[in-house]
N, CA, C and O atoms as a printed pandas DataFrame, in Angstrom:
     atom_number atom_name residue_name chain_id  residue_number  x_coord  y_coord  z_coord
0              1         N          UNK        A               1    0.836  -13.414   20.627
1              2        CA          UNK        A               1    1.783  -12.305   20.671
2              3         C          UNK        A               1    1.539  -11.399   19.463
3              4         O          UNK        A               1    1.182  -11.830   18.367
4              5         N          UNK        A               2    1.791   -9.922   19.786
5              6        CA          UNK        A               2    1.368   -8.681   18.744
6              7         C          UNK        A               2    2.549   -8.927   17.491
7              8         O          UNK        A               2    3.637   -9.467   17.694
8              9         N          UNK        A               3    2.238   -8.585   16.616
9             10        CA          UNK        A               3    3.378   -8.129   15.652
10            11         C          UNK        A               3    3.738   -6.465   15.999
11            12         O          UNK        A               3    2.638   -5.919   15.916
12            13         N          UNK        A               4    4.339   -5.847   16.202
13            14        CA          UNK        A               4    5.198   -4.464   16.526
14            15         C          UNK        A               4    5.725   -3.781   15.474
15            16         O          UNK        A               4    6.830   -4.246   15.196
16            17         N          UNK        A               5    5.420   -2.909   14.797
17            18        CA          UNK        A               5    6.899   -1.987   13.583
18            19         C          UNK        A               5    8.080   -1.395   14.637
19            20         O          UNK        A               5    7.881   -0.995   15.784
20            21         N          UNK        A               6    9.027   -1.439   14.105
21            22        CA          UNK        A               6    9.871   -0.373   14.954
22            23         C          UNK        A               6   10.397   -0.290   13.839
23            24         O          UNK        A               6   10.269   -0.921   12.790
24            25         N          UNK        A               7   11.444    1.158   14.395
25            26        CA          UNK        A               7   12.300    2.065   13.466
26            27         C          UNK        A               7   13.814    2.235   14.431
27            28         O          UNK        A               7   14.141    2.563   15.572
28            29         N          UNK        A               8   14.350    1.851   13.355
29            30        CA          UNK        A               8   16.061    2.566   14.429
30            31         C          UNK        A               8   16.150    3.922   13.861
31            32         O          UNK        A               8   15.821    4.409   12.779
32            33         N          UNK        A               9   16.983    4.616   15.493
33            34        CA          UNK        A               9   16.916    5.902   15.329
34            35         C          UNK        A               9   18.236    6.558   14.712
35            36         O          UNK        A               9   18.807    7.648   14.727
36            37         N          UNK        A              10   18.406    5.252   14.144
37            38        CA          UNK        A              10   20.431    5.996   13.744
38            39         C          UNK        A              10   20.307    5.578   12.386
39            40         O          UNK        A              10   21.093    6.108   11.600
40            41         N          UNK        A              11   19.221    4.463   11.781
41            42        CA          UNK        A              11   19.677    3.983   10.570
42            43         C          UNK        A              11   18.724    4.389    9.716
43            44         O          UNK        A              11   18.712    4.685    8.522
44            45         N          UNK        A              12   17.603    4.322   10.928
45            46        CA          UNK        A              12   15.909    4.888   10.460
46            47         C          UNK        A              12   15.132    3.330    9.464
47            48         O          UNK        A              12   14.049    3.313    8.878
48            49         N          UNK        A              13   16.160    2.189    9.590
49            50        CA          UNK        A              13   15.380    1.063    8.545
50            51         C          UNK        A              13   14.334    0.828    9.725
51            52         O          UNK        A              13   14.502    1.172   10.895
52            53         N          UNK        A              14   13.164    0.142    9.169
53            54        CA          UNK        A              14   11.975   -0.287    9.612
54            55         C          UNK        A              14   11.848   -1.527    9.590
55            56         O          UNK        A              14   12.392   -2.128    8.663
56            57         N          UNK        A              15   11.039   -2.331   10.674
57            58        CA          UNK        A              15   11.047   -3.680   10.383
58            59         C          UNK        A              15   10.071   -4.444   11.298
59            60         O          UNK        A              15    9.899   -3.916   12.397
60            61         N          UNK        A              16    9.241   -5.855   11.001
61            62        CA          UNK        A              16    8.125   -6.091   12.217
62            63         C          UNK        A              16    8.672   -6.559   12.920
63            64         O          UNK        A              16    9.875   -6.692   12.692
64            65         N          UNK        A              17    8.149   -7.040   14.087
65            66        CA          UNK        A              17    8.680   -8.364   15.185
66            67         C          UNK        A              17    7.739   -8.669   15.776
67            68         O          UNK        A              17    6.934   -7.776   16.040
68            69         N          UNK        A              18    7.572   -9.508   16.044
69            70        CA          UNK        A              18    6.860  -10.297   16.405
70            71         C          UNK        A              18    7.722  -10.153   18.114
71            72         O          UNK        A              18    8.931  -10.200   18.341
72            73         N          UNK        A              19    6.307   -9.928   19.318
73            74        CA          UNK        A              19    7.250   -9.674   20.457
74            75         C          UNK        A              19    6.052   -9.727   21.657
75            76         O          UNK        A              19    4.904   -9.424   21.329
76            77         N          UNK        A              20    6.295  -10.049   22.807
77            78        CA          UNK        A              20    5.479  -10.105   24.154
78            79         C          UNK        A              20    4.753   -8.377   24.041
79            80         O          UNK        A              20    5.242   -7.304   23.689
80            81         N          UNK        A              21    3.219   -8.826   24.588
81            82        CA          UNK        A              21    2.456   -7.812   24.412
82            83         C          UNK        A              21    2.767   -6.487   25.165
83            84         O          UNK        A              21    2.537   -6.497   26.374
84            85         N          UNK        A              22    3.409   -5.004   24.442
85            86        CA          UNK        A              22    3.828   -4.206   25.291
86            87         C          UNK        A              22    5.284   -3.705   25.590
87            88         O          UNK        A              22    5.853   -3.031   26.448
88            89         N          UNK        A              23    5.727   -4.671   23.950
89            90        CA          UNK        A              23    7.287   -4.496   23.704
90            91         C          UNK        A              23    7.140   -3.377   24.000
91            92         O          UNK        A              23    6.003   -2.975   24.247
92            93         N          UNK        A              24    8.808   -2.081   24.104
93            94        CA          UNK        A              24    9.038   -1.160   23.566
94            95         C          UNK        A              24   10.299   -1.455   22.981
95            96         O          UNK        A              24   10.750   -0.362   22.637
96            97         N          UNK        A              25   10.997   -2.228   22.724
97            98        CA          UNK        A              25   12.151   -2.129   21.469
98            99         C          UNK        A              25   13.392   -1.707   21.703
99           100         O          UNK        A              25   14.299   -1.680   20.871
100          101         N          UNK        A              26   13.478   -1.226   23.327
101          102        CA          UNK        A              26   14.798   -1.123   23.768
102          103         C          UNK        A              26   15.727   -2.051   24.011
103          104         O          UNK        A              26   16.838   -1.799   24.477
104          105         N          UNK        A              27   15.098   -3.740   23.549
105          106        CA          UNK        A              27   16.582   -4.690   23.770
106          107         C          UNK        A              27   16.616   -5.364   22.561
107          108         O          UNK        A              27   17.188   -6.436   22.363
108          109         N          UNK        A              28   15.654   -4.361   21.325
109          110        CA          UNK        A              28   15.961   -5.307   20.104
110          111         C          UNK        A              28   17.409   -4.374   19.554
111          112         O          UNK        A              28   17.957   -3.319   19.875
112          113         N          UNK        A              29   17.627   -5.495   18.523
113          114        CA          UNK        A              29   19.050   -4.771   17.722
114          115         C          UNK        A              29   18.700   -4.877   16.357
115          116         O          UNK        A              29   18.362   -5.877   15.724
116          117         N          UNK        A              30   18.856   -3.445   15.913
117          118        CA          UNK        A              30   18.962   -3.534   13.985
118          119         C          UNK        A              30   19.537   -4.257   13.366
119          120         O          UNK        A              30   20.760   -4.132   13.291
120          121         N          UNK        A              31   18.810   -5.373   12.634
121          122        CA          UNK        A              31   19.674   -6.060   11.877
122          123         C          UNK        A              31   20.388   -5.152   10.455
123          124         O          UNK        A              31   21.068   -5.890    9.743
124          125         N          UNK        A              32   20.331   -4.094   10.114
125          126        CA          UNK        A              32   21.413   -3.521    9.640
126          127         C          UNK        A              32   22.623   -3.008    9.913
127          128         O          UNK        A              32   23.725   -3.207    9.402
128          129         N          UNK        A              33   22.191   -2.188   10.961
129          130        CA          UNK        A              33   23.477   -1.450   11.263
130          131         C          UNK        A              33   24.267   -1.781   12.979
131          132         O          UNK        A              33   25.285   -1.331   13.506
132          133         N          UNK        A              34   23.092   -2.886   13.499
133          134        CA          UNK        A              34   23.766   -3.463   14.725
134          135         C          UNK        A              34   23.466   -2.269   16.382
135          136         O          UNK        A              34   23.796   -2.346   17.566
136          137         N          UNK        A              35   22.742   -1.351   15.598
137          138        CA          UNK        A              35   22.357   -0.295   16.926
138          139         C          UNK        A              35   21.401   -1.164   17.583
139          140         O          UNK        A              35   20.724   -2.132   17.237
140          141         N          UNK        A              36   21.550   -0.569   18.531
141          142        CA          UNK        A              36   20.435   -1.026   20.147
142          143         C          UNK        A              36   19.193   -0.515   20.306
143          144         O          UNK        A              36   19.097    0.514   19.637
144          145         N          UNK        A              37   18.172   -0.780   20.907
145          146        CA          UNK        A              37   17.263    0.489   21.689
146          147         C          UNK        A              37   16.405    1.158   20.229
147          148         O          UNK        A              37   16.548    2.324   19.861
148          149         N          UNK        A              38   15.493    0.117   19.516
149          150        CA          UNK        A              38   14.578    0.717   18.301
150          151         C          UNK        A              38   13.423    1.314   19.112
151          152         O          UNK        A              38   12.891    1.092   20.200
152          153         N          UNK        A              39   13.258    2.260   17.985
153          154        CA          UNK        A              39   11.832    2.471   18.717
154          155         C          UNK        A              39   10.027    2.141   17.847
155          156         O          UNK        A              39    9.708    2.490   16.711
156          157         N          UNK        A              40    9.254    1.466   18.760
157          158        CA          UNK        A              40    8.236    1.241   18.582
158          159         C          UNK        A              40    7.387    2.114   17.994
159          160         O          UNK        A              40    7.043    3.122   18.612
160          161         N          UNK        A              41    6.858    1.819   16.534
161          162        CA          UNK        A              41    5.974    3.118   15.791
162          163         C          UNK        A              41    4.763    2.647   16.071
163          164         O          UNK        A              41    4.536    1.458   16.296
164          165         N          UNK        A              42    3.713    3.770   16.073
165          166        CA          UNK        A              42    2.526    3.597   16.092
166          167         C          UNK        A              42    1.924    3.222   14.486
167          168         O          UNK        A              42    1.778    4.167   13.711
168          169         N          UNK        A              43    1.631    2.003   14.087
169          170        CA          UNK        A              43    1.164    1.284   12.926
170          171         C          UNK        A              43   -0.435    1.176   12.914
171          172         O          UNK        A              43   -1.196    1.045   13.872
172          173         N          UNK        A              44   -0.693    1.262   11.673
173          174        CA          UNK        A              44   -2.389    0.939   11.539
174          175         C          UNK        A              44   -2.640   -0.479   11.445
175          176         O          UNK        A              44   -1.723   -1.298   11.522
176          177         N          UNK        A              45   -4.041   -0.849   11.254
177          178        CA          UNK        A              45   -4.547   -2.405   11.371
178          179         C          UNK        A              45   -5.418   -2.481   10.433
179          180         O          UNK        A              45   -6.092   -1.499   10.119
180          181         N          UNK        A              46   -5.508   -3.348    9.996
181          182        CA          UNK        A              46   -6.716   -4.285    9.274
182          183         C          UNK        A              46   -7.804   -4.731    9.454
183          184         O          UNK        A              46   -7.688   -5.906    9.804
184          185         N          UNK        A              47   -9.289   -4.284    9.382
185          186        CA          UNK        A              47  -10.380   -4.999    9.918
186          187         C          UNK        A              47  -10.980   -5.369    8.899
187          188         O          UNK        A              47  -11.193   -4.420    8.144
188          189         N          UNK        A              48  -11.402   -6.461    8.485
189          190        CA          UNK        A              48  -12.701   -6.662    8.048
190          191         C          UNK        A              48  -13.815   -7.101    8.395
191          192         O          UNK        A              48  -14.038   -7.750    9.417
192          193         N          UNK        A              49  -15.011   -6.606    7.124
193          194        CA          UNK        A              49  -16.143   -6.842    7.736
194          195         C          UNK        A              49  -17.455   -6.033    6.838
195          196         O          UNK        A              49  -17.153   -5.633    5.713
196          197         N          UNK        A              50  -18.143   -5.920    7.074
197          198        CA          UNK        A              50  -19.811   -5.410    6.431
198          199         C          UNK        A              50  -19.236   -4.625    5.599
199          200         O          UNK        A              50  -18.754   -4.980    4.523
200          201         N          UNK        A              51  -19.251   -3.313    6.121
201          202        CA          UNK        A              51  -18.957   -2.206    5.554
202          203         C          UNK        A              51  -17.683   -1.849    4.600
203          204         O          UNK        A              51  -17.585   -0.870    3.860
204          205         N          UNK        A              52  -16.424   -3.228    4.870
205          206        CA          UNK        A              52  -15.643   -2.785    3.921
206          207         C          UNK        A              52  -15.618   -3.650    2.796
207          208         O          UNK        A              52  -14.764   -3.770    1.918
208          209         N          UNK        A              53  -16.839   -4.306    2.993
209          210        CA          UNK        A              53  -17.048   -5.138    1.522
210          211         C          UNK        A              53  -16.522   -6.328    1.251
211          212         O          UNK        A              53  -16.441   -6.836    0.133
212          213         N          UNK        A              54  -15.879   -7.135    3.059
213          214        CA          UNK        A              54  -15.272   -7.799    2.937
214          215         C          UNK        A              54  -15.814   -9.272    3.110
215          216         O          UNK        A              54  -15.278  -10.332    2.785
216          217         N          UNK        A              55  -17.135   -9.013    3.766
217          218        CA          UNK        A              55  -17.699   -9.600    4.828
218          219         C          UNK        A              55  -18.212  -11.176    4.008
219          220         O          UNK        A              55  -18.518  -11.196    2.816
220          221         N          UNK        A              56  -18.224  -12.179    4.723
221          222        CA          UNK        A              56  -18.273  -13.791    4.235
222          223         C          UNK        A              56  -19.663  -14.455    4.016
223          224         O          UNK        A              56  -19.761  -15.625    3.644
224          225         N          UNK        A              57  -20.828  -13.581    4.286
225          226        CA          UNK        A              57  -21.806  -13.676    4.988
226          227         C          UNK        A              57  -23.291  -13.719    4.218
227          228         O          UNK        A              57  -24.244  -13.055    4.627
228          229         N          UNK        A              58  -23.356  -14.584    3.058
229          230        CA          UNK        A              58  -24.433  -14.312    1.904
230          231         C          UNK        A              58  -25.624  -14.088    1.894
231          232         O          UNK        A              58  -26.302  -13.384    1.147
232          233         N          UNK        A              59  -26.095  -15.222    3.463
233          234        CA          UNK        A              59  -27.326  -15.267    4.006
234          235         C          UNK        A              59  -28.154  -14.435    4.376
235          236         O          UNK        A              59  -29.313  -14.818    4.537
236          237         N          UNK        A              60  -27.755  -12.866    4.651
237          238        CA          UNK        A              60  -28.178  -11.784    5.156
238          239         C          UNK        A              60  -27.703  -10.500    4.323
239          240         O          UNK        A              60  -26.672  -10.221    3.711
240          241         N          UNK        A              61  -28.814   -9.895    4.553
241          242        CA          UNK        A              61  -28.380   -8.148    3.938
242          243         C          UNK        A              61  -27.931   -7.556    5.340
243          244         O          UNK        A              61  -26.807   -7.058    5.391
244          245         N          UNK        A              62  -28.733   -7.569    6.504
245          246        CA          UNK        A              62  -28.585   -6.643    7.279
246          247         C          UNK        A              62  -27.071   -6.678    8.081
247          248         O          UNK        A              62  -26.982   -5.740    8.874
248          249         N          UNK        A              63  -25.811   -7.599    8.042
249          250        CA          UNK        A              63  -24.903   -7.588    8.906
250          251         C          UNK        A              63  -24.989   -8.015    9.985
251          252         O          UNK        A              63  -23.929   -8.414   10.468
252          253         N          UNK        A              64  -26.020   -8.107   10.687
253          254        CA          UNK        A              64  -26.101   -8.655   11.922
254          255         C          UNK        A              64  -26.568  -10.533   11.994
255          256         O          UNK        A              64  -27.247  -10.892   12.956
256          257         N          UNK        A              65  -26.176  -11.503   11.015
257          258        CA          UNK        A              65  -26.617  -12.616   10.844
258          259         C          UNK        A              65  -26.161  -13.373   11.722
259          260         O          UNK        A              65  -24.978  -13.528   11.419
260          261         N          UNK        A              66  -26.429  -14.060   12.822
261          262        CA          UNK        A              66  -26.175  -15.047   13.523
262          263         C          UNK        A              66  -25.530  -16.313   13.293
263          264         O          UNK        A              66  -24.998  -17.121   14.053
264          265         N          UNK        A              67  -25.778  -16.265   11.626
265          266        CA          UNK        A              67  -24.921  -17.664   11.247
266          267         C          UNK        A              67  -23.680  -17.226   10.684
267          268         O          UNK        A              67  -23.166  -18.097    9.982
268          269         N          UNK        A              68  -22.998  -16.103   10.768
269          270        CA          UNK        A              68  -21.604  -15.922    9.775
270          271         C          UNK        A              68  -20.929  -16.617   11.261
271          272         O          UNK        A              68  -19.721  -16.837   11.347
């Protein structure tokens, strides 16, 4: 299951959840202010790998190593 951001539209706090793939946030409830119906933000992600310097992989220069 995805982790999700949503935002309430009355309190505006933000918060993750963890939720079936394809939530939209209309039957969660703000745990601040108790409103209904959050809405789902579009959030960025995390990759790593070669290029961001992250990569696990000592055996090789080129990135493409078969043994990582």
């Amino acid at each position: 299951m995805p982790v999700y951001e949503f935002q309430c539209p009355k309190c505006q706090t933000k918060l993750e959840q963890l939720c079936k793939m394809g939530a939209t946030g209309e039957d969660l409830v703000c745990p601040h202010c108790g409103n209904r119906g959050l809405k789902r933000l579009l959030s960025g992600f995390a990759a790593l790998g070669v290029r961001g310097g992250q990569d696990k992989c000592g055996a090789c220069s080129g990135g493409n190593c078969s043994n990582c």
